[in-house]
KOLKOL-955584 format. One record per residue: residue in one letter; y, z, x of N, C-alpha, C, CB in turn. Coordinates in pm, whole numbers, always signed. Glycine has a CB too. Example, Ala and Ser with C-alpha at 12.3 -4.5 7.8 and 13.67 -1.06 7.14 Angstrom:
BEGIN
> resn:nnorth:nup:neast:canorth:caup:caeast:cnorth:cup:ceast:cbnorth:cbup:cbeast
> A:-569:+780:+1319:-450:+780:+1230:-330:+780:+1320:-447:+905:+1131
> S:-225:+708:+1285:-106:+714:+1367:+3:+787:+1290:-60:+572:+1408
//
This chain:
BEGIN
> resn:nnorth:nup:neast:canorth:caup:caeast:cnorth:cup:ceast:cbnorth:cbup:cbeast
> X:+7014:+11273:+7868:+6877:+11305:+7908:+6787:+11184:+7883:+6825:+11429:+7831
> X:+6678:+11172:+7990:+6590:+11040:+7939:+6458:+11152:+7993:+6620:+10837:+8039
> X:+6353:+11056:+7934:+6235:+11066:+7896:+6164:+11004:+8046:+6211:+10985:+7747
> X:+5984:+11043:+8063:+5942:+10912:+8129:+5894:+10815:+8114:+5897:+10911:+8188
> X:+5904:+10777:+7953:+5906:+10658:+7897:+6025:+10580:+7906:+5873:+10670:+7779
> X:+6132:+10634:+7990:+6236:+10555:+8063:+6208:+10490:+8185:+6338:+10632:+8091
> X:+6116:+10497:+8276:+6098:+10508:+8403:+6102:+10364:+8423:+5977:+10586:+8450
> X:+6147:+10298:+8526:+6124:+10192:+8597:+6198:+10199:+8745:+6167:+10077:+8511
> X:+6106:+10093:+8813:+6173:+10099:+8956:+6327:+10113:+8987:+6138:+9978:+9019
> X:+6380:+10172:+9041:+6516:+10180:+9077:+6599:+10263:+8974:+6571:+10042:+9090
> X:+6483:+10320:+8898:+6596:+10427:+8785:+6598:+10549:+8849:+6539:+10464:+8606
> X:+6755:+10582:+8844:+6774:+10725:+8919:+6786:+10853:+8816:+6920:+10721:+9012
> X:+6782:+10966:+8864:+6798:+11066:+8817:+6797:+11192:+8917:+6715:+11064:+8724
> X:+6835:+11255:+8862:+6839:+11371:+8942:+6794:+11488:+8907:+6944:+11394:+8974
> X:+6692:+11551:+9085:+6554:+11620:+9017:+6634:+11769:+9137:+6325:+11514:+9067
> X:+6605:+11873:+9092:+6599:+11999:+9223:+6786:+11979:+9321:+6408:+11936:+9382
> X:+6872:+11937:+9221:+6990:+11935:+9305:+7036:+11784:+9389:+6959:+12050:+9410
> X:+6884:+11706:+9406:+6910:+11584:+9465:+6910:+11468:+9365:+6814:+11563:+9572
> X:+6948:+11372:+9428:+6947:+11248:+9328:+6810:+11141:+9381:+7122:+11154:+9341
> X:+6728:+11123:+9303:+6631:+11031:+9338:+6618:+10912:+9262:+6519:+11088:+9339
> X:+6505:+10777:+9360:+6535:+10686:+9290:+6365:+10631:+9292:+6667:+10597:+9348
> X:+6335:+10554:+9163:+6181:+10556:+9153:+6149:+10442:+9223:+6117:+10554:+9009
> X:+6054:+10453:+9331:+6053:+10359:+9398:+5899:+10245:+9373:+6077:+10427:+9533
> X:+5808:+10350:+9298:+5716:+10302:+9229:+5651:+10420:+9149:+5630:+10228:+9316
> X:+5606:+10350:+9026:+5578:+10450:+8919:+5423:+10359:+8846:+5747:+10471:+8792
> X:+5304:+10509:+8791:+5199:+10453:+8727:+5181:+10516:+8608:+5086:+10455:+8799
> X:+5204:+10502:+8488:+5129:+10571:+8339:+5018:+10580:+8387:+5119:+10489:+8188
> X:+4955:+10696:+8367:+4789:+10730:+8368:+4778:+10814:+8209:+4733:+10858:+8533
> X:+4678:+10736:+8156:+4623:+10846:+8048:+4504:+10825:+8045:+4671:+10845:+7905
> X:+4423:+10934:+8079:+4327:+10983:+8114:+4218:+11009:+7935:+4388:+11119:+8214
> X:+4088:+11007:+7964:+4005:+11043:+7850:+4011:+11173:+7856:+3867:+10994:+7845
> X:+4062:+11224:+7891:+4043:+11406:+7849:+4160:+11425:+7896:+3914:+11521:+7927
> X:+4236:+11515:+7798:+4359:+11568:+7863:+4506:+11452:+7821:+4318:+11574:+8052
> X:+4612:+11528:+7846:+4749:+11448:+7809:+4767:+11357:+7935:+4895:+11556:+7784
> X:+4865:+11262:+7858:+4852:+11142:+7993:+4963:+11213:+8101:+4915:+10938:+7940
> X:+5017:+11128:+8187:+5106:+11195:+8293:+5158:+11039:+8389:+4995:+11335:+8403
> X:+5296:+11050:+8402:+5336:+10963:+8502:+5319:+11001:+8657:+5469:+10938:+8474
> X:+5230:+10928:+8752:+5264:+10946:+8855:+5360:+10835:+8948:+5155:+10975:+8895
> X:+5431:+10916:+9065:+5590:+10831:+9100:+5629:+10849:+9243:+5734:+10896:+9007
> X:+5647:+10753:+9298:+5682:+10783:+9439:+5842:+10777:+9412:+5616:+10666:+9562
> X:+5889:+10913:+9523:+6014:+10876:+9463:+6085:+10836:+9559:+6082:+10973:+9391
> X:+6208:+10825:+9581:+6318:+10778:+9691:+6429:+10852:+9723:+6377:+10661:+9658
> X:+6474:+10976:+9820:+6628:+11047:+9835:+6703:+10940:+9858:+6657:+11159:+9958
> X:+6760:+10901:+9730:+6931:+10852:+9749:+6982:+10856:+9889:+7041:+10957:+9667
> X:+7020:+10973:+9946:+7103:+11051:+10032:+7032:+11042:+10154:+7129:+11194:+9987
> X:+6876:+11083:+10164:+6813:+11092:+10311:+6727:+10986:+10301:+6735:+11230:+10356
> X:+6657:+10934:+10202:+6588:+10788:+10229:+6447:+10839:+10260:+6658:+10687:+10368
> X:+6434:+10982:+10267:+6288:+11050:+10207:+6238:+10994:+10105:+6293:+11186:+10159
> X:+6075:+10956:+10128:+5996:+10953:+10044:+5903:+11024:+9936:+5965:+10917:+10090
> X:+5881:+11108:+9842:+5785:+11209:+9826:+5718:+11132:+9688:+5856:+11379:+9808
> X:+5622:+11184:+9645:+5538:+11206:+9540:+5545:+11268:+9454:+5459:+11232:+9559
> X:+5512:+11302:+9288:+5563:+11395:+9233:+5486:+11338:+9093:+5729:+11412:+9252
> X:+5403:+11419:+9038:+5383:+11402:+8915:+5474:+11409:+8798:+5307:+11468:+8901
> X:+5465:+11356:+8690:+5538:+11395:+8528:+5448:+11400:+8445:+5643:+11293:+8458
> X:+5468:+11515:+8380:+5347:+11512:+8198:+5408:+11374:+8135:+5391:+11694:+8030
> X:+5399:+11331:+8088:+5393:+11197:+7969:+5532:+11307:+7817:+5120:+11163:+7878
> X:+5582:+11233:+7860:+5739:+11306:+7773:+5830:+11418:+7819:+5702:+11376:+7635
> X:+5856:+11452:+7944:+5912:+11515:+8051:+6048:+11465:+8012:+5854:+11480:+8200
> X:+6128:+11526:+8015:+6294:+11526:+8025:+6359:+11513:+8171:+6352:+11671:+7964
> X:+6401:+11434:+8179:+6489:+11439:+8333:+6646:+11421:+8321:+6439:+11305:+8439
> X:+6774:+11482:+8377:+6871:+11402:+8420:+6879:+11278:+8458:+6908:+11442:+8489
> X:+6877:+11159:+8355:+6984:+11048:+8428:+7107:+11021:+8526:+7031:+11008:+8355
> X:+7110:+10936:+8577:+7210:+10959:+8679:+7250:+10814:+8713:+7154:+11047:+8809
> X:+7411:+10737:+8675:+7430:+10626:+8670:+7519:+10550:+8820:+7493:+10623:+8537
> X:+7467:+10520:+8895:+7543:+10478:+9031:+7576:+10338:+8992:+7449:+10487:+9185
> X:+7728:+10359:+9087:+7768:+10242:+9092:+7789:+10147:+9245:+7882:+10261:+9021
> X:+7756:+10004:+9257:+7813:+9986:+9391:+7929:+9914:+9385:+7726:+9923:+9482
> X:+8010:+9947:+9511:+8133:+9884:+9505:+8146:+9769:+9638:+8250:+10006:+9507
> X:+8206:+9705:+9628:+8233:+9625:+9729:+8362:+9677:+9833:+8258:+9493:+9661
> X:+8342:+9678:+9940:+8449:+9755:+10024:+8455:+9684:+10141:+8420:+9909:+10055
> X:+8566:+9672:+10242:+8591:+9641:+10388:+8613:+9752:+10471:+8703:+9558:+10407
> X:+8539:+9764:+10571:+8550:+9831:+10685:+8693:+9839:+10776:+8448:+9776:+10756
> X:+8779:+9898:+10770:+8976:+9922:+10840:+8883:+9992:+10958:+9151:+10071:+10722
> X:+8876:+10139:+10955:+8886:+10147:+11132:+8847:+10286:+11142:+9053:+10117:+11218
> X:+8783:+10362:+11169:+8784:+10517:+11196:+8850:+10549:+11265:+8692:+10577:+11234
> X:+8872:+10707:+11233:+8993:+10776:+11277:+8904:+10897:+11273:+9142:+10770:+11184
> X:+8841:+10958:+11406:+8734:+11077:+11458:+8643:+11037:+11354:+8782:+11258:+11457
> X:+8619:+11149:+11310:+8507:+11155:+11247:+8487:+11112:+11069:+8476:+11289:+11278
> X:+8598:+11027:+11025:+8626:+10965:+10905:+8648:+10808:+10908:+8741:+11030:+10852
> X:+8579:+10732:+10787:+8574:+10585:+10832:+8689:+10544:+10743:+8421:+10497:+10805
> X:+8727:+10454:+10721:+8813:+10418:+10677:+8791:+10282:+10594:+8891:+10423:+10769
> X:+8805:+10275:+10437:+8735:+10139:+10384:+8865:+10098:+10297:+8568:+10160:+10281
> X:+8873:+10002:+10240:+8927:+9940:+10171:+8840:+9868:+9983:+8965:+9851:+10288
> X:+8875:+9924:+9908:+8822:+9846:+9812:+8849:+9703:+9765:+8837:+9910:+9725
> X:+8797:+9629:+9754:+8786:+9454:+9761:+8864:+9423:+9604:+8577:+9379:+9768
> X:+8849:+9540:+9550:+8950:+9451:+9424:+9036:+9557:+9357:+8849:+9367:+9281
> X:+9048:+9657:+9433:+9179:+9717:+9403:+9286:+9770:+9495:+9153:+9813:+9333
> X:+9271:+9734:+9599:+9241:+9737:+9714:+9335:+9897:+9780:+9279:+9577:+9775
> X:+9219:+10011:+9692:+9273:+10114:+9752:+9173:+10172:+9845:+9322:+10206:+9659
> X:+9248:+10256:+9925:+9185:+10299:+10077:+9107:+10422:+10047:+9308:+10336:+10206
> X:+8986:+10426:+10113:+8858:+10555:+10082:+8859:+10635:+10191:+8688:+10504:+10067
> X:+8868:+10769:+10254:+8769:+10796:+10332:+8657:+10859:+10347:+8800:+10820:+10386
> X:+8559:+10800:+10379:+8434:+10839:+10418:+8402:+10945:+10503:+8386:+10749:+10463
> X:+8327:+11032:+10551:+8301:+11119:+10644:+8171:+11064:+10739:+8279:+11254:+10572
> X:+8180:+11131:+10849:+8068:+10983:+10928:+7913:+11081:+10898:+8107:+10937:+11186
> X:+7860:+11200:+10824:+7770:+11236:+10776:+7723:+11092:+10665:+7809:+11380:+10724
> X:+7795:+11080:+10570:+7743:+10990:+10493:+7756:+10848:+10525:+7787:+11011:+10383
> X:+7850:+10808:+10638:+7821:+10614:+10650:+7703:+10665:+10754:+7990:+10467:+10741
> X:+7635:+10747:+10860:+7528:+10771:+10917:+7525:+10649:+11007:+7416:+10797:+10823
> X:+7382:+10600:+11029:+7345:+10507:+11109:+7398:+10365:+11098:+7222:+10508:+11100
> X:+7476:+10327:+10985:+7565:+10195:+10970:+7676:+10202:+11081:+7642:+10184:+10812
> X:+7733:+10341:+11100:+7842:+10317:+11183:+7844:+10253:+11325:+7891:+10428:+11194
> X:+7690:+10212:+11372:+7661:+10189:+11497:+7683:+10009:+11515:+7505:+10254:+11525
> X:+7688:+9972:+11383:+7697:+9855:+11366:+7803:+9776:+11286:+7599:+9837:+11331
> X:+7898:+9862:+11253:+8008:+9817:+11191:+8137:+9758:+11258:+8040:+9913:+11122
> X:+8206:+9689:+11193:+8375:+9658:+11310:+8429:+9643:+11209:+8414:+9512:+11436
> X:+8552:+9603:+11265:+8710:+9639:+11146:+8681:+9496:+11063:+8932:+9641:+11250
> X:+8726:+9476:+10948:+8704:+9373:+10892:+8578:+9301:+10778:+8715:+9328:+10989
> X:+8468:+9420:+10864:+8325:+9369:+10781:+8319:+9439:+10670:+8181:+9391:+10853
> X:+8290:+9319:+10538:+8244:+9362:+10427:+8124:+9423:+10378:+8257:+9289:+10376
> X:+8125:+9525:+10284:+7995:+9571:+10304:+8017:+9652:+10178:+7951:+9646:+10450
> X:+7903:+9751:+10101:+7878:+9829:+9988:+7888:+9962:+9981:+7775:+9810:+9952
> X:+7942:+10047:+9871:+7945:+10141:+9907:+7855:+10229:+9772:+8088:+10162:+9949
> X:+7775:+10265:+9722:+7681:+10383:+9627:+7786:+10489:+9604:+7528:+10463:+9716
> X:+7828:+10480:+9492:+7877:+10562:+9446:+7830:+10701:+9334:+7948:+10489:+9418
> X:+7841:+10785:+9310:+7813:+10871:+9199:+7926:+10925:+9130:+7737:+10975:+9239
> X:+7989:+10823:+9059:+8142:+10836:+8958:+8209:+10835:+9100:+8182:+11010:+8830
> X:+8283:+10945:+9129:+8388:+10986:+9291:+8293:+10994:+9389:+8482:+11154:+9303
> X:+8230:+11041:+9396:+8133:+11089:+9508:+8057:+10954:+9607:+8005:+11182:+9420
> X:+8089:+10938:+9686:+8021:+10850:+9801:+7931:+10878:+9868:+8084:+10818:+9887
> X:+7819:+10812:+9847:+7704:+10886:+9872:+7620:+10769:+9969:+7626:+10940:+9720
> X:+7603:+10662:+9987:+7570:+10546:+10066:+7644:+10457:+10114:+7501:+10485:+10018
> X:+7642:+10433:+10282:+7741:+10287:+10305:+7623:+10199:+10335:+7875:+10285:+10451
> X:+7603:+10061:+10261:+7478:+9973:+10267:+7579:+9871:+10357:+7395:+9910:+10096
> X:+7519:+9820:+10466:+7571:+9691:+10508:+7499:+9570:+10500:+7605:+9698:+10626
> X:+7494:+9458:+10473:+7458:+9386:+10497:+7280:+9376:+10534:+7548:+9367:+10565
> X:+7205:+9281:+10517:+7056:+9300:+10596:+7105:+9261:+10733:+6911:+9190:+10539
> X:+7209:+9078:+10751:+7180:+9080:+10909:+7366:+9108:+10900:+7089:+8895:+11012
> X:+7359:+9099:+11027:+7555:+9134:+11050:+7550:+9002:+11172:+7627:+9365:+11146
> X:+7608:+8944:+11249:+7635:+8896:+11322:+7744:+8973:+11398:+7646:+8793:+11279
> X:+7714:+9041:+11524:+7827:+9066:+11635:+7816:+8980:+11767:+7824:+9220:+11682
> X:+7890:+9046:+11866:+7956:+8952:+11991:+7888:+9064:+12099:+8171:+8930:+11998
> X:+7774:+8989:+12187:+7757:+9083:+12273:+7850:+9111:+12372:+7657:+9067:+12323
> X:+7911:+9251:+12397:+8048:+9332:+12480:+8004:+9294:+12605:+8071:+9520:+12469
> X:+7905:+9354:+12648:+7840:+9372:+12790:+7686:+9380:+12785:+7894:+9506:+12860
> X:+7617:+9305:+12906:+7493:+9289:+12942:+7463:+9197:+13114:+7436:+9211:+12806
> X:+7385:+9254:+13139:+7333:+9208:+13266:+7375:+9088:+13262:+7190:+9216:+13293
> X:+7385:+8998:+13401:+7351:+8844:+13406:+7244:+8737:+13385:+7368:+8821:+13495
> X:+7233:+8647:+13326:+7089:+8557:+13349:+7062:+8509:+13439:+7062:+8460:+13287
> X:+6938:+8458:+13482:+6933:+8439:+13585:+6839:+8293:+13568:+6893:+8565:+13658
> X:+6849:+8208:+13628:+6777:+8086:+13638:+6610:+8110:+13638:+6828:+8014:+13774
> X:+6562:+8056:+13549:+6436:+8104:+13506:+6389:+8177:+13385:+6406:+8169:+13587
> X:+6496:+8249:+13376:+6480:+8325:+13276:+6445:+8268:+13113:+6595:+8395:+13286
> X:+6309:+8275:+13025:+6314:+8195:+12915:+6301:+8321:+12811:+6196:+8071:+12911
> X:+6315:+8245:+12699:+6315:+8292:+12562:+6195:+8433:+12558:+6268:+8147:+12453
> X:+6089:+8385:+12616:+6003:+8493:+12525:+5928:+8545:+12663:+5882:+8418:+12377
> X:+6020:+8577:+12818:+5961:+8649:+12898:+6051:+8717:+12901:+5909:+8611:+13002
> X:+6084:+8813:+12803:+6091:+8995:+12844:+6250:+9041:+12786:+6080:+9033:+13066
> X:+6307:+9144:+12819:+6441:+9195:+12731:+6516:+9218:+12836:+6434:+9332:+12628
> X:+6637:+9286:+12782:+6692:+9377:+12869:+6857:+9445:+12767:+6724:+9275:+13039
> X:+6852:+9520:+12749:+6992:+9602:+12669:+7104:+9541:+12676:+7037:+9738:+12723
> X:+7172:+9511:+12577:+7325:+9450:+12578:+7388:+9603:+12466:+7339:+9230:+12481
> X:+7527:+9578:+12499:+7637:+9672:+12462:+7671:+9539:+12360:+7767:+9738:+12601
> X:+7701:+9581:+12217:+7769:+9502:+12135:+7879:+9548:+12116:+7717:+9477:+12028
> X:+7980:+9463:+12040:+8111:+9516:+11991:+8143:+9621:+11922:+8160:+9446:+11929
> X:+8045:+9625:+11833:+8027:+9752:+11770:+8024:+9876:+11828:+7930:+9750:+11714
> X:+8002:+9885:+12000:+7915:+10019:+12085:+7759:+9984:+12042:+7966:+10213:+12017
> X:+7685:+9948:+11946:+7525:+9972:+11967:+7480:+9904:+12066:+7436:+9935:+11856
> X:+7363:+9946:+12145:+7296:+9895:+12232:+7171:+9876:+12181:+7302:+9960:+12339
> X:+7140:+9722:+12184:+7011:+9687:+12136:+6974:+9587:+12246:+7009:+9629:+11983
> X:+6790:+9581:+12241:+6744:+9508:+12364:+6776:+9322:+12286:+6534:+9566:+12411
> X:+6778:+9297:+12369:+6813:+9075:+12359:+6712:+9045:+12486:+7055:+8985:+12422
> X:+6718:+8896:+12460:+6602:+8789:+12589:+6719:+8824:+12727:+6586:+8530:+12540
> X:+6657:+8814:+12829:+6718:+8805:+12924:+6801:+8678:+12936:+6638:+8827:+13012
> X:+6802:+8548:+12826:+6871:+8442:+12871:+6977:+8512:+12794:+6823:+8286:+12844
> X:+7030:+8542:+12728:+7162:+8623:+12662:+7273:+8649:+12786:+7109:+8792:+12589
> X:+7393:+8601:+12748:+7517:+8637:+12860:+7648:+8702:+12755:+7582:+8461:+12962
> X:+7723:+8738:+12836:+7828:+8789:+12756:+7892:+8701:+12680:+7917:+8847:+12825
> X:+7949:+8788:+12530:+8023:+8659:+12466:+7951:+8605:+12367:+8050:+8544:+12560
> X:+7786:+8596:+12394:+7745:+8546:+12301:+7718:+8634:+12139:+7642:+8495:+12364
> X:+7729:+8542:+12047:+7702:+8591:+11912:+7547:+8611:+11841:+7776:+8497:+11832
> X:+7505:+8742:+11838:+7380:+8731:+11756:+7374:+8803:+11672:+7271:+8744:+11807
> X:+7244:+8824:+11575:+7260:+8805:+11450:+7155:+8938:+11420:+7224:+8643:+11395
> X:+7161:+9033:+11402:+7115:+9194:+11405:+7068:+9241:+11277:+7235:+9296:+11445
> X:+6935:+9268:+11307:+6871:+9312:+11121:+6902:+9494:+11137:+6617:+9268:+11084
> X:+6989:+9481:+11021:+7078:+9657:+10967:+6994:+9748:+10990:+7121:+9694:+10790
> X:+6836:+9719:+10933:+6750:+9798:+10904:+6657:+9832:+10987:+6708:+9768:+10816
> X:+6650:+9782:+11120:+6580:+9803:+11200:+6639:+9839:+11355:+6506:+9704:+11183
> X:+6766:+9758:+11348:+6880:+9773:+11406:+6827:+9658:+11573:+6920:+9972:+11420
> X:+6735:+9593:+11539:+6678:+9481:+11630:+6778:+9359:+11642:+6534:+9426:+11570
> X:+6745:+9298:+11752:+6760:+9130:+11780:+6711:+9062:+11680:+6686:+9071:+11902
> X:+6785:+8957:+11610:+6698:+8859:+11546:+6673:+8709:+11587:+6741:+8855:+11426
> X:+6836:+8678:+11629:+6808:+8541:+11697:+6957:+8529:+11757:+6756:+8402:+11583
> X:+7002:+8460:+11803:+7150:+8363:+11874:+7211:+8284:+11764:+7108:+8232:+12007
> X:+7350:+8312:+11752:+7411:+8246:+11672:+7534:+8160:+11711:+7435:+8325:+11588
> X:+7494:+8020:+11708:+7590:+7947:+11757:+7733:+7976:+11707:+7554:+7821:+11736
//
């Protein structure tokens, strides 16, 4: 059990069945009355944000995650398939919890996995990834850098918009978190 004189950014615990993580926290003690932590918090699991007061000496569940380092092998329906980087035994994942990473993953890429003791609870990849655009329109003579888009198919399957000078084949360089273009990678 900890206190909220434990509190700091990124300390987890678990509140109502879920696991949360403090994403910013303020001591207030007030001239009248007992003090009280207020805390924005963070779902582990859904990446919900909420709010939530504490009296000033509140008891919470601690809750100790670990990350692991893992490689991406290959899905098989609806289960991913990882590899651990230094023991190198095989996980599977269910595609509820790798979620929106899977749109951007391929066989081979290293990446993190949030653990809770057994329990797999986050697949983090990377901020940028570099893939190979699959398929996209042709360029066309004229076409420059910063007049306008058009959708490419990556290796992965995601479809994200690129410059119209983009042709097949080429390598670019994709922010995880937004799931955008960032630039061309020689």
């Amino acid at each position: 059990m900890a206190t909220t004189s434990d509190f700091r950014n990124g300390f987890v615990f678990k509140m109502d069945g879920d696991l949360y993580s403090i994403s910013e926290f303020q001591h207030v003690k007030p001239g009248k009355g007992g003090a009280f932590v207020r805390t924005k918090l963070k779902n582990v699991k859904t990446g919900r944000v909420i709010e939530r007061t504490f009296r000033s000496g509140d008891k919470i569940d601690d809750v100790r995650l670990e990350k692991k380092p893992f490689q991406f092998l290959y899905a098989n329906g609806d289960e991913y398939i990882f590899m651990d980087n230094n023991t190198f035994d095989q996980v599977s994942i269910n595609e509820t919890i790798v979620g929106n990473a899977a749109k951007l993953m391929i066989d081979g890429m290293d990446l993190e996995i949030l653990f809770n003791g057994e329990e797999a609870l986050v697949v983090e990849l990377p901020i940028f990834v570099v893939l190979k655009v699959a398929q996209t329109d042709p360029g066309f003579k004229g076409d420059t850098a910063s007049g306008g888009s058009k959708p490419a198919t990556l290796e992965s399957g995601a479809v994200i918009q690129v410059p119209l000078f983009l042709e097949e084949g080429t390598r670019v360089k994709v922010d995880t978190r937004t799931g955008e273009y960032v630039e061309r990678v020689k």
